[in-house]
N, C-alpha and C positions, 0 to 999 in steps of 0.2 A: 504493500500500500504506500512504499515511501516513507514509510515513519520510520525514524532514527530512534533504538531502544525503544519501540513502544509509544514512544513519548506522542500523545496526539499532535499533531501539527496543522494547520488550516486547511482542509482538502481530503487530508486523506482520508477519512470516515466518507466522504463522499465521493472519492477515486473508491473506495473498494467497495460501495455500493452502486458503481456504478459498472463494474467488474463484475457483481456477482447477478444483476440484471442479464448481462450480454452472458453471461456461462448459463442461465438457466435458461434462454432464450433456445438454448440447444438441446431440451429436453433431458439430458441426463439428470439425475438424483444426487444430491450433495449432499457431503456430512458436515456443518459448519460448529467449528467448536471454536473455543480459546484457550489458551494454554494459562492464562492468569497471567497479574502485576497489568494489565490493562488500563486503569482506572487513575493510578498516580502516578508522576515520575518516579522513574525507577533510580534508586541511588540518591536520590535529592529529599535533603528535610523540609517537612510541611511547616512554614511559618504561620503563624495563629491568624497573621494577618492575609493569609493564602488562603486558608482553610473553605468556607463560603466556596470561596468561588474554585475549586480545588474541587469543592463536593457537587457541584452545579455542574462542572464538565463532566463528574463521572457519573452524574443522572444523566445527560446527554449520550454520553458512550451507552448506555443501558437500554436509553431508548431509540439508539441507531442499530444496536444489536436486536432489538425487537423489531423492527422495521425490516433488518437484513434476514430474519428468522435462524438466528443462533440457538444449533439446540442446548447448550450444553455451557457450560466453563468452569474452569479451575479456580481454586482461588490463591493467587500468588502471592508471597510476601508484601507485596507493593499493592495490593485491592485492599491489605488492611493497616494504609498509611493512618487513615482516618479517624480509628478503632473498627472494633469490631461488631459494633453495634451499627455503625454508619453502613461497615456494607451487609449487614442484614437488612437493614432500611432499603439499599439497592437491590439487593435480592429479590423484594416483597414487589419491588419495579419491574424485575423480570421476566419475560415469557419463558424462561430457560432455566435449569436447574442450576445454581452453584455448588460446585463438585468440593470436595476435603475431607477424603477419609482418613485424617491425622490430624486433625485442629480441633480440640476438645475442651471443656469449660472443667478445671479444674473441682469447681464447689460441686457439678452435677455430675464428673463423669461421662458427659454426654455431647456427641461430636455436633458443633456449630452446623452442618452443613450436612447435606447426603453425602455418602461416602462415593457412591456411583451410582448409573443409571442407565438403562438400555434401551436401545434408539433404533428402530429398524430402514433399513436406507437400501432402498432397493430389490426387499425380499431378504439383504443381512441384516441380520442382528445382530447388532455393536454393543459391545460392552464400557461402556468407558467410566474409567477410574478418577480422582481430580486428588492430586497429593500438591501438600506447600510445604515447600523448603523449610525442614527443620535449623535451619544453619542461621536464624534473627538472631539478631543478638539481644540481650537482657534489657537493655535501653531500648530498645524499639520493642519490644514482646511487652514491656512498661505502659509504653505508649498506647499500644494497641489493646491491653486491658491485662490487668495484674490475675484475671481469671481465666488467661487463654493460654495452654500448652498446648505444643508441636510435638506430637510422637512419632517416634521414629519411623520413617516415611516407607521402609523396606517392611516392617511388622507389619502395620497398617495395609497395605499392601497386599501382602498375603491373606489377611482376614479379610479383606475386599472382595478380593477373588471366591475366598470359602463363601462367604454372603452370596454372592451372585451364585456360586452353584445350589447352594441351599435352597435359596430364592426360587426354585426351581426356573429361571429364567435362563433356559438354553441357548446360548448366544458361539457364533461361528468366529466373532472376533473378538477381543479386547485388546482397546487403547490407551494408555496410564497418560494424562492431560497433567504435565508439570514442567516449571522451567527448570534446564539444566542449571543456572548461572542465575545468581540476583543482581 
């Protein structure tokens, strides 16, 4: 789309919608996901005086992702600049699942987000997983809420997989939706 790390830039939400117009135009079936950190600059601190409008563009991104019909995204270090309450609020914006089956509320036990969810595209059945980078550091995991642990993204993972087979949800594929790099 032309975006440098992610970082939205003027255009490019509407270069890749206007890319995924001309690709459907051609009748095949698309799986459209995110791999997460979408929402804030990636690497850069949120200044208080940012914030606002920081959280204005990533309603925007939420609601071009609903427009483009994203089934799916991860959620990456950088979606939870904000806290993690802010991108639940985005969430609740979404037509699409937010994927993290490793980001869990320490007081409950209980994972922020679906761990995965399966999407059929074309007569396959996709499995897709949504893992965030265990690797925040203590100041920013602070930031984002003194009640939010990252477990280890390999466990997590594999009990992912055990859930979707359990799930009795027989699927021909699965795709782990996370970024290599913050």
């Amino acid at each position: 789309c032309g975006c440098k790390h992610k970082e939205v830039r003027q255009g490019s939400l509407t270069r890749r919608a206007s890319f995924l117009r001309q690709f459907r135009a051609t009748g095949r079936e698309l799986l459209l996901v995110d791999a997460g950190s979408a929402f804030f600059a990636i690497g850069k601190r949120m200044k208080k005086e940012e914030r606002a409008e920081a959280i204005r563009k990533a309603e925007l991104i939420v609601e071009s992702y609903n427009r483009m019909g994203y089934q799916a995204m991860s959620v990456g270090p950088f979606d939870l600049a904000a806290g993690v309450e802010v991108t639940k609020d985005l969430e609740k914006r979404a037509k699409f699942p937010f994927l993290s089956a490793n980001l869990y509320d320490k007081n409950t036990g209980k994972r922020f987000f679906k761990p995965h969810t399966v999407i059929n595209v074309g007569g396959v059945r996709v499995g897709l997983i949504g893992l965030t980078l265990s690797s925040m550091s203590r100041p920013f995991l602070a930031k984002v809420g003194s009640h939010v642990q990252a477990r280890a993204p390999m466990k997590s993972l594999r009990t992912s997989i055990g859930e979707l087979k359990k799930d009795g949800s027989a699927v021909d594929l699965v795709f782990v939706l996370a970024l290599s790099k913050e």
